[in-house]
Every structure is written in C-alpha cells, then in structure tokens.
SEDREN-741855 format. One record per residue (C-alpha): y, z, x; residue in three letters. Coordinates in steps of 0.02 Angstrom, whole numbers, plus 50000, padded with zeros to 5 digits. Example, Ala and Ser with C-alpha at 12.3 -4.5 7.8 and 13.67 -1.06 7.14 Angstrom:
497755039050615Ala
499475035750684Ser
***
This chain:
488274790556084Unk
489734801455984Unk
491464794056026Unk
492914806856090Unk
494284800155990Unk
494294789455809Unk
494324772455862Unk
495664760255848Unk
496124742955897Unk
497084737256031Unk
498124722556035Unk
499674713156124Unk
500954720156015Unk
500264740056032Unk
501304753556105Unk
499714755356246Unk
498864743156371Unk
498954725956302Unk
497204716256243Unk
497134708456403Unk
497264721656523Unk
496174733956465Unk
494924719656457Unk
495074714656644Unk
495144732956688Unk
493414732156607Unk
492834717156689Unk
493264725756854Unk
492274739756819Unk
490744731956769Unk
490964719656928Unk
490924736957033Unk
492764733257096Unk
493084750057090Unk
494484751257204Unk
495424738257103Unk
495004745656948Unk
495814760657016Unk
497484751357055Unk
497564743156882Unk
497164759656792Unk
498544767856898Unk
499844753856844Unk
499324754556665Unk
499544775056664Unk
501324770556737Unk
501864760856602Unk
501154770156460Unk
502514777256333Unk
501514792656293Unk
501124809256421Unk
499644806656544Unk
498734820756437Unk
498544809356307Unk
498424792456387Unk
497094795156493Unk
495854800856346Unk
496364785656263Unk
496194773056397Unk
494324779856403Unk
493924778056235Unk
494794760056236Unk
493604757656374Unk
492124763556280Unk
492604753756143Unk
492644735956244Unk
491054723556200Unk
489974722456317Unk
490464703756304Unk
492184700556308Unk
492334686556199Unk
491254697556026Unk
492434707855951Unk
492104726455972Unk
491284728955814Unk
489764717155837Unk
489574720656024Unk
488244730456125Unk
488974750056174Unk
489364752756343Unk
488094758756466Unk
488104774356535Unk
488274765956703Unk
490044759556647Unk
490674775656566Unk
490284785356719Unk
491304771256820Unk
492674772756675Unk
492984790056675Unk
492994792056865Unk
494254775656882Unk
495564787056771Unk
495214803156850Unk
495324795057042Unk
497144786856965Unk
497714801756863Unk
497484809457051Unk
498224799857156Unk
499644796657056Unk
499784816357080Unk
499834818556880Unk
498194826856845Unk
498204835556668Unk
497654817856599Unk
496034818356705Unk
496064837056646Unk
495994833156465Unk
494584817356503Unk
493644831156594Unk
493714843356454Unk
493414832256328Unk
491944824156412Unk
491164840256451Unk
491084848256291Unk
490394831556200Unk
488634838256214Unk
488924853056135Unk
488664844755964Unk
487054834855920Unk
487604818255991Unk
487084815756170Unk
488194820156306Unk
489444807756351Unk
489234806356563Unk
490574814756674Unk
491474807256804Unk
490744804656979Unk
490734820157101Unk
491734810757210Unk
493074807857102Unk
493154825957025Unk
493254831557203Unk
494824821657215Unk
495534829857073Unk
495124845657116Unk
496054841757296Unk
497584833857189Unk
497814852257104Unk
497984860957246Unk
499384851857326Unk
500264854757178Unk
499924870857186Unk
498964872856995Unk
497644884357105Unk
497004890256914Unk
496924871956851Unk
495744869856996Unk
494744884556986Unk
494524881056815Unk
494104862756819Unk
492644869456955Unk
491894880756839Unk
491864867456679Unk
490914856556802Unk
489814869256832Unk
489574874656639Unk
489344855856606Unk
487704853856728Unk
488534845556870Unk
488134850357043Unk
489544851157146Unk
489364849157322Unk
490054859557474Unk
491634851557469Unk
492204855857291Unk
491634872657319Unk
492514873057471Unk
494044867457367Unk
493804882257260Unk
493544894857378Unk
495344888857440Unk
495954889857266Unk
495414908257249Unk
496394910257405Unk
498034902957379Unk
498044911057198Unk
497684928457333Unk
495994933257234Unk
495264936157400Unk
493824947557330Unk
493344930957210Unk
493594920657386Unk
492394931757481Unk
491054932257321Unk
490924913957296Unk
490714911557485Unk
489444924557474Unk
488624913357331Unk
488494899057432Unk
486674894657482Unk
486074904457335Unk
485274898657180Unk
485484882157190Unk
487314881057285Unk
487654872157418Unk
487624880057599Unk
489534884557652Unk
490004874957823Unk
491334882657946Unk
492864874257838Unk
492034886657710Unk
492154903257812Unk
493834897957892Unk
494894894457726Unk
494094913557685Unk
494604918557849Unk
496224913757859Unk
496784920057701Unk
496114938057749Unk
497304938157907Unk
498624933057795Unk
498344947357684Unk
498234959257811Unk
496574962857802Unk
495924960458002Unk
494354970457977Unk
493824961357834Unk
493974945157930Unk
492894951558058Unk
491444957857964Unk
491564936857884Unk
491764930958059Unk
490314940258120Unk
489144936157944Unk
489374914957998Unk
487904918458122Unk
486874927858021Unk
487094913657908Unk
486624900958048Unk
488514891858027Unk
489054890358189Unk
491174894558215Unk
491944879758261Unk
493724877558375Unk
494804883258205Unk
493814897458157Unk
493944903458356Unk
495814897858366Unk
496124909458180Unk
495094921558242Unk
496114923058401Unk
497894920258322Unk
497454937258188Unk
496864947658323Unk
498484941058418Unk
499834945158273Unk
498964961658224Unk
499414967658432Unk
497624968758482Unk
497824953258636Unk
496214959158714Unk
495074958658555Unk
495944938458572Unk
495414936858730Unk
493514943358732Unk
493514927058602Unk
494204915858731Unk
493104919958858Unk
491534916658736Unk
492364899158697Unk
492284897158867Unk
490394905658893Unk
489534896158748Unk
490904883058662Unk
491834875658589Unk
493174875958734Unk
494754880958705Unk
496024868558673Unk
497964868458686Unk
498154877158503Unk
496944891758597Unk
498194894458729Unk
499734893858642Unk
499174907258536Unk
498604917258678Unk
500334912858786Unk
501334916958611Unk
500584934758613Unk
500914938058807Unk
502794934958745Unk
502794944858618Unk
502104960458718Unk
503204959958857Unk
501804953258981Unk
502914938859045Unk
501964941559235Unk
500234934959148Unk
500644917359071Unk
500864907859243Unk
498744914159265Unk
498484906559095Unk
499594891559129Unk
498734888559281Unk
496974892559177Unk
497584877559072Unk
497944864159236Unk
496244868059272Unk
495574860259114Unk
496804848359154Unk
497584851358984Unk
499674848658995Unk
500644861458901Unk
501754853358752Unk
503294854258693Unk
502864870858592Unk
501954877258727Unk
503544878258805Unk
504314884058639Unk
503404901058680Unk
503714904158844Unk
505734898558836Unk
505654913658685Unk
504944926458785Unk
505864924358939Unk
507444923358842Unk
507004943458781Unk
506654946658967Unk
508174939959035Unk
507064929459131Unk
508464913959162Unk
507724906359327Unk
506204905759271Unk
506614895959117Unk
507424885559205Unk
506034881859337Unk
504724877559194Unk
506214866559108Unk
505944855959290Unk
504244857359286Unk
504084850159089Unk
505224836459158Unk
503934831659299Unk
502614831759176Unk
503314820359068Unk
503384833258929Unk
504594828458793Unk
505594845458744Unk
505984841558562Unk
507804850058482Unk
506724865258436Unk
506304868558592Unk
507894863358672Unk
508844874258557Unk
507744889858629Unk
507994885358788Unk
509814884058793Unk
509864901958664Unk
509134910158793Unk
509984903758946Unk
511824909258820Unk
511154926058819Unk
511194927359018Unk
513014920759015Unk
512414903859091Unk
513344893958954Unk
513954878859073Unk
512084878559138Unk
511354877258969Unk
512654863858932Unk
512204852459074Unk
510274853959051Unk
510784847458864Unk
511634832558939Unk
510114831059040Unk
509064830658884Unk
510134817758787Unk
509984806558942Unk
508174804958906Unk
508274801858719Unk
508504818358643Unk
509584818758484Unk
510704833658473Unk
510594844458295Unk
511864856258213Unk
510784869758282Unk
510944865558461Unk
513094863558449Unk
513154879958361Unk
512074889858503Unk
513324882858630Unk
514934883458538Unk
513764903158527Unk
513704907258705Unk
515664899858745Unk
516274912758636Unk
515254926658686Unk
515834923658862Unk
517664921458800Unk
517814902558839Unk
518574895658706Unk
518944878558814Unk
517274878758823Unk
516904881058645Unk
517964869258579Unk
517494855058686Unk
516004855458627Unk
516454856258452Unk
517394841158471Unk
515854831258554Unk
514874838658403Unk
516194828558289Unk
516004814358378Unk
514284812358339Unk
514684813658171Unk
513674831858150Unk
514854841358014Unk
515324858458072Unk
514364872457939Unk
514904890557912Unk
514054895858068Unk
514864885558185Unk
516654891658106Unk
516004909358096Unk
515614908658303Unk
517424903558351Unk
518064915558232Unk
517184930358311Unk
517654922558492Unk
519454922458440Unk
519494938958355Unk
518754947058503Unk
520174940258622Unk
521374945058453Unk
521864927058440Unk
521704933658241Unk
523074923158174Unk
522224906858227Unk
520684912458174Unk
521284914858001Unk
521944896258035Unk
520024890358040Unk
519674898457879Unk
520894888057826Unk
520004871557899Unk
518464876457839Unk
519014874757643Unk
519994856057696Unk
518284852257764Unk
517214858457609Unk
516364872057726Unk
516354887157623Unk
516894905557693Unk
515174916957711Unk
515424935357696Unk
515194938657908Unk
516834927357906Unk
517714939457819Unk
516904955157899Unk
517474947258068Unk
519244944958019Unk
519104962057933Unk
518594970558097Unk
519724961058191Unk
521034967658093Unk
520514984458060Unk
520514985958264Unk
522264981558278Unk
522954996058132Unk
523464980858022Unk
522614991457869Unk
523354979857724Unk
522664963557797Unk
520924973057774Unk
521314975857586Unk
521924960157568Unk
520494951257632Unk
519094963157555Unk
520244957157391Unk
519984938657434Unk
518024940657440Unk
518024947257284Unk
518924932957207Unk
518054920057306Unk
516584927057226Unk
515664933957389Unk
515154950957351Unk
515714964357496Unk
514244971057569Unk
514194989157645Unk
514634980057835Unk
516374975557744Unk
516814992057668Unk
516265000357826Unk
517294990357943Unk
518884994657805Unk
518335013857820Unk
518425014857978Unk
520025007258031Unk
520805019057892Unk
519845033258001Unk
520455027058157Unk
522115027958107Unk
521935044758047Unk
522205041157867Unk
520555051657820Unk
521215049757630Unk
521215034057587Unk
519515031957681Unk
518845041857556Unk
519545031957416Unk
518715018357478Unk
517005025757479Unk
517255033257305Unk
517675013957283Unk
515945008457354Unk
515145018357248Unk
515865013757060Unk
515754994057144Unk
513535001157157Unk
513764995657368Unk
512765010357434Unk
513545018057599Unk
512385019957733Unk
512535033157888Unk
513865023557983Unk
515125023157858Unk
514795042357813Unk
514855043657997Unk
516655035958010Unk
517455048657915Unk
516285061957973Unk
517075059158154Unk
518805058258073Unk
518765074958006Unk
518025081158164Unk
519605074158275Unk
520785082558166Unk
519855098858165Unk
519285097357970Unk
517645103758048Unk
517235110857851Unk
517825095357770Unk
516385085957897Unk
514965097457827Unk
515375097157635Unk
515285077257650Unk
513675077257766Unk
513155087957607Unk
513805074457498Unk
512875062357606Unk
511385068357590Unk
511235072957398Unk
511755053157366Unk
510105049257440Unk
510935044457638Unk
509835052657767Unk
511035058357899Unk
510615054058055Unk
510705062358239Unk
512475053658264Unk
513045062158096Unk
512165080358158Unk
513065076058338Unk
514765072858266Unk
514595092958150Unk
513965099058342Unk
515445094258410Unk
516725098458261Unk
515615118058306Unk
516075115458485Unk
517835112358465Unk
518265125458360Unk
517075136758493Unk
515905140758359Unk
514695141658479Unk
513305152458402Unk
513405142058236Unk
513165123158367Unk
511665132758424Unk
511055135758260Unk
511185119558207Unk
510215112958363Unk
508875121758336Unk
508645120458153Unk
508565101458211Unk
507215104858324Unk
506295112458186Unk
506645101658050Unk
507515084958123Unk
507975074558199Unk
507495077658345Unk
509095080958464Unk
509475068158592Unk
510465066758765Unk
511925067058649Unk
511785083758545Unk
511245091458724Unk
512655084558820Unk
513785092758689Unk
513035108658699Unk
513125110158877Unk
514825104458899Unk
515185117258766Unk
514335131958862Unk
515445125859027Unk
516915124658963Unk
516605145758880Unk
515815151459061Unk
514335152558993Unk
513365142159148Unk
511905149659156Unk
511615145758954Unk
512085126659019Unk
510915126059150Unk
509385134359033Unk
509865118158907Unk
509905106459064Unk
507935111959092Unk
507495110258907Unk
507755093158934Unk
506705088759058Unk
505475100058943Unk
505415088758819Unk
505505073658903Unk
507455068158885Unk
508385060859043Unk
510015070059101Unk
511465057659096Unk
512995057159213Unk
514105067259067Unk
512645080359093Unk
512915081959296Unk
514775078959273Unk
514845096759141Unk
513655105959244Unk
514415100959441Unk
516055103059378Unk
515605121159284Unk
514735126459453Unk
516145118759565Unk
517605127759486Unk
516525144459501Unk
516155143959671Unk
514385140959651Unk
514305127459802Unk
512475130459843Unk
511955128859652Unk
513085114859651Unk
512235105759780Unk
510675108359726Unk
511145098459572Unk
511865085359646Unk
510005082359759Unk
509195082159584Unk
510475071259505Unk
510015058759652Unk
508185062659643Unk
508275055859445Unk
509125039859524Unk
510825045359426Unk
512275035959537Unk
513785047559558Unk
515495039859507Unk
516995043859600Unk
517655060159469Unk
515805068059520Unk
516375066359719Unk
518185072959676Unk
517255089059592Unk
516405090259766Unk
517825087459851Unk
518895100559762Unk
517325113159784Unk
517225111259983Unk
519085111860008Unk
519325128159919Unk
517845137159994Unk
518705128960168Unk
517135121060207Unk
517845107360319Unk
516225099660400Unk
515465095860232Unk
517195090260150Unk
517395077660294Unk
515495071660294Unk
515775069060107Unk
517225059560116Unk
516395048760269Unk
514975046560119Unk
516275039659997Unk
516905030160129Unk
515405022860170Unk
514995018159969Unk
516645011059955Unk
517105024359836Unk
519195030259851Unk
519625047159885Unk
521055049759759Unk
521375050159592Unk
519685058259555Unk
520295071259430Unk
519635072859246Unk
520025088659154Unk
518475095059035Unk
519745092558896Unk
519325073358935Unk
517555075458924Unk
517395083658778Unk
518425070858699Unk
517085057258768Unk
515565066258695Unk
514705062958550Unk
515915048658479Unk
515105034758385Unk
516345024758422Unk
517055025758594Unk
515715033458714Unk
515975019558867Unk
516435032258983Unk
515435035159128Unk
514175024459035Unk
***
C-alpha cells in the first residue's frame, strides 16, 4: 500500500505527538474506542506547533506507520489493516471537525482520495459518517465551496454518499445562492444511483427560493414532492405558508392551512404565528381573535412571540385597549412576555400617548421577573418626550441608572428632541455635554435636532456653528442637516445665503433632495421672486432632483400671486399631462386664485374636476368657494354648497358660519340668519370673531411648511 508522505520517526523529543501518545492513540483505535480516540486526536491537534493542514496528514501517516505490535519497531512490523486506516483517517477528520478547524481533514481527504490514481492501491477514505461531519463543520463556518467541493471529491473517489451529505450540499449550493445548481442536484436525487431526497431535501431548496424571491419557482418544487412520493412535512407547510405570507398573497397561505388541517400534519404554533404575522401586516386586525380562538381549540397557548405580532399590529392600528386586554389575557395564561415583546408592547401603547400606562404595565412585568433592557428605558424616556413630560422622562432615566443600564446615544438623542421641542435648547446643548463626560458619543440626529431647534428660533449662527462642529467631530452632515440650515436662512428671509449653502452641499458631494430645493423655492415665492423660483426648479431638475407636486404647488402659487392666472393654468394642465399628477393642493390654489379675480364660475368648474378624478374637496376648498359665492350674493348657490360640503362629511369651522352669517345679513334674510346662529349655538360654535380676509387664505395655501390651518 503506497504511503502519503516519506516516512519518518517519531520520538519523545520531536516537535509532534510524543512516542507514547501516538501509540495509545493507536491502541485505541484498534480496541474500537473510537470516541476516545477522537478526544485524544483532538488534544494532540491542539498542541501541535504546526497548522492543522499539515498536522493532520501527518498524524495519519504516523498512524500508518505504527507496528501492528507495539513493542517491534516500525520497520519489522506487519502494515496496518485497512480496517485501522479507515478508523484512522475518520478519528482525525471527526476531530479536525469538531474542533471547527477543518482544512486538516481537507488536506487528509484530498490526499487520500487521489492515492489511487497511481499504480499503488487506493489508500481507504474515511467513514461516511465522519465525512458527513465535516461536510456539516464547513457550513457553519460558512466555507459553502469547501463543502461543495469536498462532496464532489467523494463522489470522484467512488464513495457513495448518502441522503444526508447530499442534503448538506444541496444547502451548500444554497447559501453560496447557486439556486439553479440547488434545484439540479435535487432533481438528481433518486437517479443513477443517488440517494432518494427526503422533505429536509426539498425544504432547504425551498426555502432558499423564497429567499431569493423566486415564489413561483418554489411552488412548481413544492408541488414536484408528490410526484416524487416525499410527503411535505410541518416545515415545508410552515415555509410554504410564511413565502406565500411575505410575498402579500394571505389566501394562497391559507388554502395550505386548511389542507394541514384536511390531510396533516396539523398546524402547530409556528403555523399560526405566521398566519397571525400576515393579518398584521395587512391591516386585517378584526380576523386574528377567529384565528386565536382557532388556536384554543387545539388547545395550543399563544407564546410570547405570538404576542410579539399582534402587540405590532395593533400598535399601527392605534388599537391601545386591545393591547392591553391580550397583555391581561397573556398574564392569565401564564405566558411569560420576554423584553422583546415587552418593549413592543409598551412602543405601541407611547404612540397612543398612554406613556404612564405603559410605565405601570412595565412595573407589572418586573414584578414577575422580567429584566428591563436599554431598549425598553429608551421607548419610555420615547413616549415622555413626545408627550412633553420631561418629569416623566427623567424619572425614568434615573431608575434606568440605578440599574446600572448606561444611557447610549438614543436615550440622549430622545430628551434632546423633547427639550428642543418645548425650546428648553440651552439645556439640551447641556446633555451633549454629559454625553462626552459619559463616553456616549454625539450621532448626527443629535446635531440635526439642535440644528432645527435652533434654526426655529432665527438663531442662524448657532446653526453654522454646529453644522461646523460635525464636521470636526468627524460626523459627516447629511442632506437632513443642510436642509434644516437652509431653511431657517429661508425663513428668515435671507434667500442669499440659503443659496450659498446649497452651492456648499454640492462642492461637500451631499446631494439636495426636493425639500431643501423646496425651502428656497417657497422663499422666493413669499417675496414675489416668482422668476427666481422657476430658474432654480430648472436648476433642480437638470442636477438630477425630480421636483415634486409641493415644488410645482409652490411655482402655482408664486403664478397666483402675481395674478398670472392663465400661465397657473398652464402649468396645471401640463401636469396633468405630463406629471405629477395635481393634488387637493395645486387645486385649492387654483380655485382660491379664480375667487379672489371673480372668476367663480371658473372655481366652481375646478371644484367638479375634482370629484372627476377622484380627489376630496377640503375645508380651504368650501371656505374659497362659500366665501366667493357669499360676497356675490349668490345665497342659493351658496347653500347648495354648503349641503354638499356636509354630504362629503366636511365639518364647518366657525370662519365658514361667519361667511354665512355675513351672506344672510346683507341680503336681510333674518329667519335664516337667526336659525343659523341657533345652529352655532347649538354646536357650541361662537358667533364673533369669524372674519378671515382671502388675503389670509392665500397665505395658508400651498406652504410646505405651515399649512395647519383649518387642517
């Protein structure tokens, strides 16, 4: 039998296993201790000076080398039998595995499988078992290639690998994403000599379709496991359902439940989750208490990540009470909510404003053993400052101290905001400063907060000045910081140096986007620039910015206030042509437009195109057109508006009754002046000060910044 490697001798004073070990590691093996053998292979590749690569090859051919009676020297004794090799060589490989350092068992397998490409007989190869081992080693290191490769040079070397190791290289093929190579060896399976795939075979193929996107591919495996008499077991149902699931088709997910429940395997917890986790995402919040109640009848209890789901989709609902009702009910099953969970639960109860609620169900929680995280502080410290509790806030970033949980960048960047928004600005630059004494480092939203915060109070240097620190903090201004900076200089009507600092974004490669074109758009519309506006939405555009229907809004109104009224109408419909499409916005401007030049009948044609095309009148629309047909004299049109205006379940404000008013009491129609006032009476609504001037309203139209009135 040819050797692998030129012999040599081993003794107590070599660099290698000593004399003695490798011959009790032999003994071992030809005792059939393999197990032990293993262990004392694994210690001996440990404390070898030399790379696994090479020490495994040479432990094997010290092996080889070993009399077949200990006490002959290797010269004079008998070879090895093939029995003993084959034990050898899968000893190393099972210990080069385990020991998670595989390119030693790599090189053995190499080396062994080409020795029968000469003349001399084939040295044996390790065991399948052990090969399989290795070839599960590689891919939780993620060497997918090393394994795919190592399955073929069994193959090429006669061996007959069994379902697992081709299992293990189908999986290869997909982690590597050869999914084509995936689907051709499972294909191959069965044939010529391979081993039939089981359902771990089509799942692992499955799967890794899904994951690539590829739905109908999945199917038309799915659907080939019973033509190929493998029957789909509860993961190839529950992968099945959870593609159809994430790829929006719930029903397709469904139809598979139901057969789980027709012919097996039943569903199981995993089943429903996935099923409960796509309600949520739809929308369909009214269908999980069926499916929860589908579940008690299998008397299967929801876990901790069932509840995961449904806390997540009722906190995009606003569904607070309800949360807070299955929160009980976990608790009376004895259902341990985990932080994850907890940390959902309490997100979504902040968004509703019920921050001391979602503080007390936490002390709840850590009465029954629950462990508060970082996350869980920071989502209530979250909702304090959202509501404008800063008591609140810091109390519990004190208790969050006290448990010795460290404070990160979020929790700092939370107050922050909270304090900016109540302009408490100086103190929050005072917990910038507490963050560096308490090695927390500044992220670039805690500058764009205090950069807001100061840009909405006109102090324009502090903006600079912190936009400056940034820089030489090494944080890199994104386009949020330079926008905020723009527009406080636009706010404050100092259109110039706005522009300076876009030119500055630019050179510093910080693309603008709409917003901040937008900013300085609106400027030069407020001071009647109305061609300045166009030549930069033309600059906007050629730098590669689409503008959007605020920036085509803000040029409509610039047209309107300079009553260029036949150019606005131009531009409209050039947008309906070419978009985008006009919304309640561009139409409100037009119409207020057409009001305030007589032109009502114009107003009232554009109030109908809406509805044409689908786009809901707001109370800016009704307030133009009432107030338009109230100062003519039109009462009866005017009325008739008003009925629709109710009709599209639009609830007038008090300036809408004050155009009313004004209309009946200058037409001296006393019976329906006094039955309107009884009305306002009635809705609580006061009878004076109900004066706005269209001046006003044109003002309020079309802003991107301040549009809150009569919102």
């Amino acid at each position: 039998m040819s050797r692998l490697l030129p012999r040599r001798r081993l003794s107590s004073s070599s660099s290698g296993p000593t004399a003695a070990s490798l011959r009790e590691l032999a003994s071992l093996l030809s005792a059939g201790r393999f197990h032990r053998a293993v262990d004392l292979a694994k210690s001996l590749l440990l404390s070898s000076p030399h790379p696994p690569g090479a020490s495994v090859p040479d432990l094997y051919d010290a092996l080889a080398a070993t009399p077949a009676d200990a006490d002959e020297p290797a010269e004079q004794g008998d070879r090895r039998p093939h029995s003993f090799l084959c034990d050898a060589a899968s000893a190393l490989v099972v210990a080069s595995a385990r020991l998670c350092l595989p390119d030693g068992a790599l090189r053995l397998l190499t080396l062994l499988a080409d020795s029968g490409a000469g003349a001399g007989a084939r040295a044996p190869l390790p065991s399948l078992s052990s090969c399989n081992l290795l070839l599960e080693s590689l891919l939780s290191l993620g060497r997918h290639a090393d394994a795919r490769a190592a399955f073929d040079r069994l193959v090429v070397a006669g061996a007959r690998p069994d379902t697992f190791a081709w299992n293990k290289a189908v999986q290869a093929c997909v982690a590597a994403g050869d999914l084509d190579e995936a689907v051709g060896m499972l294909r191959r399976m069965g044939r010529d000599g391979a081993p039939a795939p089981d359902a771990f075979s089509f799942n692992v193929v499955i799967a890794g379709l899904w994951r690539a996107g590829k739905g109908g591919d999945a199917v038309k495996v799915f659907d080939e496991m019973a033509d190929r008499g493998v029957a789909p077991n509860r993961i190839t149902f529950n992968t099945m359902i959870d593609g159809h699931v994430k790829g929006g088709d719930l029903e397709a997910g469904f139809r598979l439940r139901d057969r789980m429940l027709r012919d097996g395997p039943k569903p199981n917890l995993i089943t429903y989750n996935v099923l409960l986790s796509g309600l949520c995402r739809a929308g369909r919040m009214d269908e999980t208490r069926a499916l929860l109640n589908e579940m008690a009848s299998h008397r299967m209890v929801p876990d901790g990540f069932t509840y995961s789901i449904l806390f997540d989709g009722l906190s995009r609902t606003g569904g607070s009470k309800t949360m807070l009702s299955l929160f009980g009910e976990s608790l009376k099953k004895g259902v341990m909510i985990e932080a994850y969970t907890c940390s959902i639960l309490l997100n979504g109860l902040c968004k509703d404003g019920m921050v001391a609620k979602a503080e007390q169900v936490l002390q709840m929680l850590v009465h029954i053993g629950l462990v508060p995280t970082r996350v869980i502080y920071n989502t209530l410290i979250n909702g304090y400052c959202q509501i404008q509790d800063l008591q609140g806030a810091f109390s519990i970033l004190q208790e969050m101290k006290s448990r010795h949980i460290r404070p990160d960048h979020i929790t700092y960047n939370a107050l922050i905001n909270g304090m900016c928004k109540m302009e408490m600005i100086t103190e929050a630059e005072g917990l910038v400063t507490e963050m560096g004494q308490n090695g927390v480092n500044p992220s670039v939203e805690t500058f764009n907060t205090l950069i807001d915060a100061y840009g909405r109070v006109g102090q324009l240097e502090k903006c600079l000045i912190f936009l400056s620190d940034m820089e030489e903090k090494g944080i890199k201004p994104t386009v949020v910081s330079y926008g905020s900076v723009v527009n406080a200089f636009c706010k404050n009507g100092k259109i110039p140096e706005a522009i300076a600092i876009l030119d500055d974004m630019l050179r510093k490669h910080v693309l603008p986007n709409a917003q901040v074109y937008n900013s300085i758009i609106d400027a030069y519309i407020e001071s009647r620039a109305t061609e300045q506006a166009f030549v930069l939405a033309e600059k906007m555009k050629s730098s590669g910015v689409s503008a959007s229907i605020v920036t085509y809004n803000l040029l409509l109104k610039g047209l309107c206030k300079n009553s260029q009224i036949a150019e606005a109408e131009e531009l409209f419909y050039n947008l309906r042509n070419k978009g985008p499409v006009p919304d309640v916005v561009s139409y409100n401007t037009l119409i207020s437009a057409c009001c305030n030049m007589g032109n009502i009948g114009r107003a009232l044609e554009l109030n109908q195109e809406m509805f044409s095309y689908g786009i809901k009148p707001t109370l800016k629309t009704y307030y133009a057109l009432l107030n338009a047909l109230g100062g003519a004299g039109r009462v009866h049109e005017m009325e008739n508006l008003y009925q629709q205006m109710l009709h599209k379940n639009i609830v007038p404000c008090s300036t809408i009754y004050g155009i009313m008013v004004d209309a009946y009491a200058r037409c001296g129609n006393e019976a329906k002046l006094e039955a309107l006032k009884e009305e306002m009476t009635e809705k609580g609504i006061a009878i004076n000060d109900t004066e706005r001037t269209n001046f006003d309203l044109d003002r309020s139209i079309a802003s991107p910044v301040d549009c809150t009135v009569f919102k």
